[in-house]
C-alpha positions as a LaTeX table, in Angstrom:
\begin{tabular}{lrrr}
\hline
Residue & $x$ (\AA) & $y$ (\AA) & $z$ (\AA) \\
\hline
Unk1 & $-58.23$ & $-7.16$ & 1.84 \\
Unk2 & $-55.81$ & $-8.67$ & 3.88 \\
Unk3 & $-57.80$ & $-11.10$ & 5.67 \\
Unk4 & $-59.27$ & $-12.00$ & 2.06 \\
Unk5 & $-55.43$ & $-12.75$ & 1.27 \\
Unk6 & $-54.46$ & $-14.34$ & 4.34 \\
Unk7 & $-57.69$ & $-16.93$ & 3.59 \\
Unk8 & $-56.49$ & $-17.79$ & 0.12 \\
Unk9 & $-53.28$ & $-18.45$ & 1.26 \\
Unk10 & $-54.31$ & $-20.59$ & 3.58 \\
Unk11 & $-57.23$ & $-22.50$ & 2.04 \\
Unk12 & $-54.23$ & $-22.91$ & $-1.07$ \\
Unk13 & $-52.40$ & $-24.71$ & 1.89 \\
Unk14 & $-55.13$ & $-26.91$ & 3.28 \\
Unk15 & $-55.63$ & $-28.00$ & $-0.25$ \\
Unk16 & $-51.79$ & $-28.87$ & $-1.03$ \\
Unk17 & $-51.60$ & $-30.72$ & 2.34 \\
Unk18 & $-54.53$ & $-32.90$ & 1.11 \\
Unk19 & $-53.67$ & $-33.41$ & $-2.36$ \\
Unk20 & $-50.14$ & $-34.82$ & $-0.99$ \\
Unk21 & $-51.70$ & $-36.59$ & 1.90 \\
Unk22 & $-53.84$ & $-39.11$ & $-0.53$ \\
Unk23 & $-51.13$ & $-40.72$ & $-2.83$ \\
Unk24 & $-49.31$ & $-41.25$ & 0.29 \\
Unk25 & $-52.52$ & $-43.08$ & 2.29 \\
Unk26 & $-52.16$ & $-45.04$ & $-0.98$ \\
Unk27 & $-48.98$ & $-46.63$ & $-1.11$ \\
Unk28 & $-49.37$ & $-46.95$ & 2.82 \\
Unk29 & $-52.53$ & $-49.31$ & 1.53 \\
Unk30 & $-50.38$ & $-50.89$ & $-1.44$ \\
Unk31 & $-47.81$ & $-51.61$ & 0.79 \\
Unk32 & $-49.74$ & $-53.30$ & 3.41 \\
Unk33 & $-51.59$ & $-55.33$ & 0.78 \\
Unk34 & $-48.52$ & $-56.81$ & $-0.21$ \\
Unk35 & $-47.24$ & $-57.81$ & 2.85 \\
Unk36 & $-45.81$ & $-61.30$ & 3.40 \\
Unk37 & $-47.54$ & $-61.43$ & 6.97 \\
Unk38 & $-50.88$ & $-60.49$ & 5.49 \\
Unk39 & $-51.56$ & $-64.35$ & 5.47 \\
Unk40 & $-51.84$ & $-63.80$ & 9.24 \\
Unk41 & $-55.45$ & $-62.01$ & 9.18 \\
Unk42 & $-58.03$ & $-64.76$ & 8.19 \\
Unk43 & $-59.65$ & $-62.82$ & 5.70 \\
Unk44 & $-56.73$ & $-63.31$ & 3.42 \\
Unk45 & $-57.51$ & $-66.87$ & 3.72 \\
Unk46 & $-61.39$ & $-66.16$ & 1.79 \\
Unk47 & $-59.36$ & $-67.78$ & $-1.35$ \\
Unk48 & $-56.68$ & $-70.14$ & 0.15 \\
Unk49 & $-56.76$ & $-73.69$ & 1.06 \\
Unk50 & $-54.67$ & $-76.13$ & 3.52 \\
Unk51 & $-54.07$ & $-79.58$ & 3.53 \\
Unk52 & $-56.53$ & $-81.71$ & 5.53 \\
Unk53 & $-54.39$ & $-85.07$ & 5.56 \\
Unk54 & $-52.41$ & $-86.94$ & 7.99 \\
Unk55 & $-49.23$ & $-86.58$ & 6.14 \\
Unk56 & $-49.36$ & $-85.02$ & 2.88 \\
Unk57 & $-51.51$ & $-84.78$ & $-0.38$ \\
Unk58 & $-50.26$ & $-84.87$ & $-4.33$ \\
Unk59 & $-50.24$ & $-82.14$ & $-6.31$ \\
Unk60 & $-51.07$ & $-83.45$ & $-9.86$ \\
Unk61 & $-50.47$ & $-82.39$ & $-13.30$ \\
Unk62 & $-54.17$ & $-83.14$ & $-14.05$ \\
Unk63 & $-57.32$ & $-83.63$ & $-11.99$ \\
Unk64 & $-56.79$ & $-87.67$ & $-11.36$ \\
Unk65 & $-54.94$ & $-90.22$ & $-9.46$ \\
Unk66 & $-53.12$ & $-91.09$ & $-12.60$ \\
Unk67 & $-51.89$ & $-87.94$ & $-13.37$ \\
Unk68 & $-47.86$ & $-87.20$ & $-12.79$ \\
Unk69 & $-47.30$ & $-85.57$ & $-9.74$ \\
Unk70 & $-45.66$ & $-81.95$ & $-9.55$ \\
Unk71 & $-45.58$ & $-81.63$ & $-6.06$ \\
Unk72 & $-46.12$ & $-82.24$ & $-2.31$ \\
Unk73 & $-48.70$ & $-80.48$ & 0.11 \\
Unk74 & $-48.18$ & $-81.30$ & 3.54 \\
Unk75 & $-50.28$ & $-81.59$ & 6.39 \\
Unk76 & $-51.39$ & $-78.18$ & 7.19 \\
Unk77 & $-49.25$ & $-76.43$ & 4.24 \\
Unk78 & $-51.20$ & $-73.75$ & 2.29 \\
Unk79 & $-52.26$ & $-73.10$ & $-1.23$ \\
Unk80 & $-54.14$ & $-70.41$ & $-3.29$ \\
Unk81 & $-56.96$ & $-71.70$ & $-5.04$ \\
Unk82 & $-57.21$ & $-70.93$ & $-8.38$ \\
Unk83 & $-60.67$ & $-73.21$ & $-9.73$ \\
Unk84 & $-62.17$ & $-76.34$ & $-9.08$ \\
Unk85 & $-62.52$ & $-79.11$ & $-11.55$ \\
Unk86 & $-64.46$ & $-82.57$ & $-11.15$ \\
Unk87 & $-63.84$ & $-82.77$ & $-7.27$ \\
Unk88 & $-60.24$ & $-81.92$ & $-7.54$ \\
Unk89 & $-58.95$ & $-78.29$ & $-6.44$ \\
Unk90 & $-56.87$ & $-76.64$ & $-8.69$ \\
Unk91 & $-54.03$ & $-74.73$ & $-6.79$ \\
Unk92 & $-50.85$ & $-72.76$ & $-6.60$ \\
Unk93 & $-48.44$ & $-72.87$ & $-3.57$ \\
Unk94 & $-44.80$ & $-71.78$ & $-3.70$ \\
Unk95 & $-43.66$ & $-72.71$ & $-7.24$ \\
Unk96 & $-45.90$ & $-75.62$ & $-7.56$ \\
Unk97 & $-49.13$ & $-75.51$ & $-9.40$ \\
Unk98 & $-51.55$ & $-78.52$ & $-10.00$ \\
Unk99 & $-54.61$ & $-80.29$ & $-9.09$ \\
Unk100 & $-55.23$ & $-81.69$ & $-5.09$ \\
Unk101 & $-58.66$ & $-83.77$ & $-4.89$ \\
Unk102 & $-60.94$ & $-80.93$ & $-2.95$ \\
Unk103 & $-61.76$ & $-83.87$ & $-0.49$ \\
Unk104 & $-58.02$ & $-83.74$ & 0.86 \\
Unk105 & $-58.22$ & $-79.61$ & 1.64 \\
Unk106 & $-59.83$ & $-77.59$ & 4.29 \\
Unk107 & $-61.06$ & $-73.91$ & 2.85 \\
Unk108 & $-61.08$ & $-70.59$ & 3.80 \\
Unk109 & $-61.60$ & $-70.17$ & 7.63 \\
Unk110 & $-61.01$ & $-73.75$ & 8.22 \\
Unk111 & $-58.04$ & $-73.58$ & 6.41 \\
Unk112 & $-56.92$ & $-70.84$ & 8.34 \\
Unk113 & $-57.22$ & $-72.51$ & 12.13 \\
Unk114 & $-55.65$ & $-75.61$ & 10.46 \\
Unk115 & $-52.62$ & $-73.77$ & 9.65 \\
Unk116 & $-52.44$ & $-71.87$ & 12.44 \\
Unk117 & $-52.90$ & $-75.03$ & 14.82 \\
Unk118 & $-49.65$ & $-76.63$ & 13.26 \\
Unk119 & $-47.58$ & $-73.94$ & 11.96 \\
Unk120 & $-45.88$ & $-70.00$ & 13.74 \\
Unk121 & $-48.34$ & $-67.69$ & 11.80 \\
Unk122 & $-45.33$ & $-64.98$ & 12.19 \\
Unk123 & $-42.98$ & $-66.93$ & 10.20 \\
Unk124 & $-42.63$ & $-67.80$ & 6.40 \\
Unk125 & $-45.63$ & $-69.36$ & 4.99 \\
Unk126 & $-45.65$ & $-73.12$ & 4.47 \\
Unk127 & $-46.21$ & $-74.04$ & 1.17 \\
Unk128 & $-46.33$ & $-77.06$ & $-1.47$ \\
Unk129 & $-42.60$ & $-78.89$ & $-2.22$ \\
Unk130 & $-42.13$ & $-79.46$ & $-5.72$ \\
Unk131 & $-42.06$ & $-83.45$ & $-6.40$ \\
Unk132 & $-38.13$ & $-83.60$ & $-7.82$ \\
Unk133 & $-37.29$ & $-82.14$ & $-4.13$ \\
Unk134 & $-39.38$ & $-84.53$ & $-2.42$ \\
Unk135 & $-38.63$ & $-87.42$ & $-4.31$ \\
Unk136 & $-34.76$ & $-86.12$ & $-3.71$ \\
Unk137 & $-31.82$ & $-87.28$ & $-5.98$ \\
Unk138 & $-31.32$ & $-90.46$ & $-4.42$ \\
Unk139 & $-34.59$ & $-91.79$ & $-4.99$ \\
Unk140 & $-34.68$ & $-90.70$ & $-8.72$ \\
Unk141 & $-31.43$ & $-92.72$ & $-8.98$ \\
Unk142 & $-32.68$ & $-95.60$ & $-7.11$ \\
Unk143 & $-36.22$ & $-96.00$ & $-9.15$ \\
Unk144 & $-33.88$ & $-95.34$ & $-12.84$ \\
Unk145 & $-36.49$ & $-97.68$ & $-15.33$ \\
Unk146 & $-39.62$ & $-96.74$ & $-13.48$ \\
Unk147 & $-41.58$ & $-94.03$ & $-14.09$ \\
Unk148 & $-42.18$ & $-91.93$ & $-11.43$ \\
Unk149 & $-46.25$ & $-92.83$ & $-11.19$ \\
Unk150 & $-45.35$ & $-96.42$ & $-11.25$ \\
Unk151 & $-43.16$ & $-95.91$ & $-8.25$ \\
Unk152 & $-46.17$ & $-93.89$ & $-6.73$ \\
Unk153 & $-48.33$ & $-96.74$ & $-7.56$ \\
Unk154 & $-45.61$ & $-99.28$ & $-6.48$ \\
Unk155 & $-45.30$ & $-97.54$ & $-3.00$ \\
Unk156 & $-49.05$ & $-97.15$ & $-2.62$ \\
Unk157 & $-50.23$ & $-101.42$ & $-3.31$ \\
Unk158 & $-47.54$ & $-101.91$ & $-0.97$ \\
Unk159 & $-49.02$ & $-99.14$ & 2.37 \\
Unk160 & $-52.49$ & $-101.39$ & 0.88 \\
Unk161 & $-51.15$ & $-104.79$ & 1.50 \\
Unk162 & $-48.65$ & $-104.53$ & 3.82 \\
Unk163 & $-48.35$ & $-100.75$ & 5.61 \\
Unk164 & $-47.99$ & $-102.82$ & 9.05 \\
Unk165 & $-45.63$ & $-105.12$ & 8.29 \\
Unk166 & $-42.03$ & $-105.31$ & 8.34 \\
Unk167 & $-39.39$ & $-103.32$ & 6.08 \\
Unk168 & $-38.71$ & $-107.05$ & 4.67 \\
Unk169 & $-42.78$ & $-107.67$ & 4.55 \\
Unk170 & $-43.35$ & $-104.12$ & 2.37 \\
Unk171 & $-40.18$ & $-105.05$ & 0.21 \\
Unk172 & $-41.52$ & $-108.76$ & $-0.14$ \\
Unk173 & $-45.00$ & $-107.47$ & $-1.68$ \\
Unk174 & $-42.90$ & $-105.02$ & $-3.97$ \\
Unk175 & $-40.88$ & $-108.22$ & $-5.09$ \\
Unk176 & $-43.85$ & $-109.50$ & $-5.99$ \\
Unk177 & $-45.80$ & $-107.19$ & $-8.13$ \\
Unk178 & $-42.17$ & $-106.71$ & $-10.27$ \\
Unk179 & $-42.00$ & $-111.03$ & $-10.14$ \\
Unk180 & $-45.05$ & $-110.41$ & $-12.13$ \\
Unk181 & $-44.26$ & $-107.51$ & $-14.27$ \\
Unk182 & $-41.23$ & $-109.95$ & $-15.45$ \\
Unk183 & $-43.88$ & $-113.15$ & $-16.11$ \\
Unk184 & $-45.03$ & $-113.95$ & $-18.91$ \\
Unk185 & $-48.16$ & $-114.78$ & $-17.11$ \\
Unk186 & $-49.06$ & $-111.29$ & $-16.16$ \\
Unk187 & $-48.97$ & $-107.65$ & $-17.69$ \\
Unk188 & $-45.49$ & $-106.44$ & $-18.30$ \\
Unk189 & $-45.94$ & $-103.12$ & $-16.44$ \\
Unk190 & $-46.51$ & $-102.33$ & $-12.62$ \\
Unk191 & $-49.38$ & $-100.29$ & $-13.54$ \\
Unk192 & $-51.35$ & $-103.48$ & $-15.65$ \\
Unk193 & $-50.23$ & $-105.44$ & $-13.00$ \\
Unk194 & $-51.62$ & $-103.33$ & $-10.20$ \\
Unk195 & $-54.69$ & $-102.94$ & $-11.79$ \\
Unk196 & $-55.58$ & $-106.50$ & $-13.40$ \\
Unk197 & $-58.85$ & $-107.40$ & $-12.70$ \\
Unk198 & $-59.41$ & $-109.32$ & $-9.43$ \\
Unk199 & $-55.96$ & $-109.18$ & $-8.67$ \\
Unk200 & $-55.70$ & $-106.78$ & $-5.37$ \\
Unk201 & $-58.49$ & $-105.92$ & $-3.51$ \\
Unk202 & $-57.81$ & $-102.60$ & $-2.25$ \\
Unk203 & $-57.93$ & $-101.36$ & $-5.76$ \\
Unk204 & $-61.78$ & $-102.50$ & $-5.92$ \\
Unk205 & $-62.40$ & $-101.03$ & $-2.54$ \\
Unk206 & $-61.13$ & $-97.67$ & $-3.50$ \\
Unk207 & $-58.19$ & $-97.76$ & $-0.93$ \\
Unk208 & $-55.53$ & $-98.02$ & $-3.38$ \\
Unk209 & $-57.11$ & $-94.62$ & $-4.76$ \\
Unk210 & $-57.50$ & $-93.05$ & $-1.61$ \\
Unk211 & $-53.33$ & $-93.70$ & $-1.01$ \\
Unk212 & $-52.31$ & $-92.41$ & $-4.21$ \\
Unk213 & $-54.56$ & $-89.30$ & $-3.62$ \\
Unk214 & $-53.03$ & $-88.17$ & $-0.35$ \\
Unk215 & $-49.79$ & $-89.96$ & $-1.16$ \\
Unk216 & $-47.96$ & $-92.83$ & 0.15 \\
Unk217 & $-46.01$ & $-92.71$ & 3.33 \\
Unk218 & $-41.83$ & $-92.73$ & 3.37 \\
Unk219 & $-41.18$ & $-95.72$ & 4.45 \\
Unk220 & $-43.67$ & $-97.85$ & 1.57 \\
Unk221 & $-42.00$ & $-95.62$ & $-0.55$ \\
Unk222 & $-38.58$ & $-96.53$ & 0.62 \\
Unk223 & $-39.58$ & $-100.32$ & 0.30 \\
Unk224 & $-41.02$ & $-99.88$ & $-3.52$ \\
Unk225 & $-37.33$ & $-98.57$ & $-4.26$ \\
Unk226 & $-35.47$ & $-101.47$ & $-2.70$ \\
Unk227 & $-37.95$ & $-103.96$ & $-5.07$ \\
Unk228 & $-36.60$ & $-101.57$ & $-7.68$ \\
Unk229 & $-33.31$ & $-101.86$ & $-7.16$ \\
Unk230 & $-32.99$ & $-105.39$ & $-7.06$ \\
Unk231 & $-34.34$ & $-106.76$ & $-3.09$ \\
Unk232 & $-36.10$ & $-109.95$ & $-3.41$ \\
Unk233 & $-36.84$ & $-111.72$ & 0.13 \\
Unk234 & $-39.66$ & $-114.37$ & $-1.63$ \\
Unk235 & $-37.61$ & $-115.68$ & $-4.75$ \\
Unk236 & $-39.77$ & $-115.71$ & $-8.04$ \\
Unk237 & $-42.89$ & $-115.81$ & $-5.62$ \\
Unk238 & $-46.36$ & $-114.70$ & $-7.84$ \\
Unk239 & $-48.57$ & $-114.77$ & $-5.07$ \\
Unk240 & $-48.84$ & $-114.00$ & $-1.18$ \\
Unk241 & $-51.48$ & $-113.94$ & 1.58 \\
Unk242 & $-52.38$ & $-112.43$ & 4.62 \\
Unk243 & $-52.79$ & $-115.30$ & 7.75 \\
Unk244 & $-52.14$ & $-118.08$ & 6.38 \\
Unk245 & $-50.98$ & $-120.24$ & 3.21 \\
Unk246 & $-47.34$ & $-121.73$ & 1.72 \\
Unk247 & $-44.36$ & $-121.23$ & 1.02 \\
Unk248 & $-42.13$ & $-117.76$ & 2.46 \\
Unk249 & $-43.63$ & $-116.61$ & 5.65 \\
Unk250 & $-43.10$ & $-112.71$ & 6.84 \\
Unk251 & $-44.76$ & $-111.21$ & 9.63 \\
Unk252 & $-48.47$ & $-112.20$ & 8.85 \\
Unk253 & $-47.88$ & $-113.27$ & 5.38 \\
Unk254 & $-46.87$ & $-115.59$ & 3.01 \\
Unk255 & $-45.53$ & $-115.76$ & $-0.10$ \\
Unk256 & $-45.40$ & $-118.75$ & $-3.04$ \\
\hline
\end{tabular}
C-alpha cells in the first residue's frame, strides 16, 4: 500500500513538473522569435530583401518612376517584402512602406550576404529613410515651387547630361531645362519639358528611367536646387551640347 502511495505521489509530481515545463519552453520560443538579432540567422531573411544599387534605390508611393517617393533604401539596407507588383517589389523597412523596382533588390539568401558584406550583423538593422529626412529641411526650403518629383526628375536629366561635369556644368543644364519651363516656346513644367519628344536622349534610351529608379546622386541633386533657387551660369540659354557648338562653354559643353 505504501509503495502504491509513494508511486502516485510521485507520478502526480512528474506530471506537474511537465505540465509547468511546456508553457515555459513556450515563451522561451516566443521570446526568441521576437528577437531584434534574429535578422542575424539567414533563414529570417526567406522573406526580406536588400538593396542591390550603388548608392540607393526609391521607395515609391506606387509601382512607377513617376510615383512620389516615400523613402530611401540604401545600398545594402534591408526591407520585408510584402508582394510583388508589375516588376516592382512592394516593401516595408523601418517606417517606410512603398514600391522598389524588383530589378534594384537582391532576395532572400542573396540579400542576406549583401547585408552582411556592408553592414555589423550584431548591430541595429539598417533600414529604409523616410524621403522628408533624406530630402532634409534645407532642401525642402530650397526647391519651395517644385514639387518634389520634379526636383527628382530635375536632379536625374541633369546625372544624364552632365553627371561628370562640373558643379557649374550640372547647375548650367538645370538652368536650362527651367529657361525652358519659363519659354513660351516649350512646356511650362519641368516634367513636359523633360519629357518632350526628341528633346533629351537619355529619356529614349531608358537612362533617365534607370536614374530616377535607383535615385539620383547628392551632388545632381544639390545642382537641380541651385537652378531652383535662382543659379543661372548660361543666361536665357535653350539649348546646349556635348563637344562642341556656340555660345557658353563649360567643361565639355556648350550652351546657346
Amino acid at each position: 500500500m505504501k509503495l502504491k502511495t509513494i508511486t502516485k505521489i510521485l507520478g502526480g509530481a512528474l506530471m506537474l513538473c511537465v505540465l509547468t515545463a511546456v508553457p515555459v519552453r513556450a515563451e522561451a520560443m516566443n521570446a526568441e522569435n521576437t528577437n531584434e538579432s534574429d535578422y542575424t540567422d539567414v533563414r529570417v531573411w526567406a522573406d526580406m530583401a536588400a538593396a542591390n544599387v550603388q548608392t540607393c534605390a526609391n521607395i515609391r508611393t506606387a509601382p512607377s518612376v513617376e510615383a512620389e517617393r516615400t523613402g530611401i533604401l540604401s545600398s545594402g539596407c534591408a526591407a520585408e517584402v510584402l508582394g510583388e507588383e508589375n516588376g516592382w517589389t512592394r516593401v516595408r523597412s523601418g517606417a517606410v512602406e512603398g514600391y522598389i523596382r524588383s530589378d534594384l533588390l537582391s532576395f532572400s539568401g542573396e540579400a542576406y550576404e549583401l547585408y552582411r558584406a556592408k553592414y555589423d550583423m550584431g548591430g541595429e538593422l539598417q533600414t529604409a529613410t523616410p524621403i522628408a529626412e533624406h530630402l532634409g529641411q534645407a532642401q525642402q526650403t530650397a526647391a519651395a515651387g517644385v514639387s518634389g518629383s520634379e526636383l527628382d526628375l530635375l536632379a536625374a536629366i541633369i546625372q544624364c547630361e552632365a553627371g561628370g561635369e562640373s558643379h557649374e556644368g550640372k547647375v548650367a543644364v538645370g538652368a536650362v531645362v527651367l529657361n525652358r519651363v519659363r519659354s513660351s516656346s516649350f512646356p511650362n513644367t519641368i516634367t513636359g519639358v523633360v519629357y518632350q519628344s526628341g528633346q533629351f536622349s537619355p529619356v529614349s534610351s531608358g537612362i533617365l528611367s534607370s536614374v530616377l529608379a535607383s535615385g539620383a546622386r547628392s551632388d545632381c541633386y544639390e545642382a537641380a536646387r541651385d537652378a531652383v533657387n535662382g543659379q543661372n551660369p548660361v543666361g536665357d540659354a535653350l539649348y546646349f551640347n556635348s563637344g562642341y557648338g556656340r555660345g557658353i562653354q563649360i567643361g565639355n559643353q556648350h550652351f546657346y
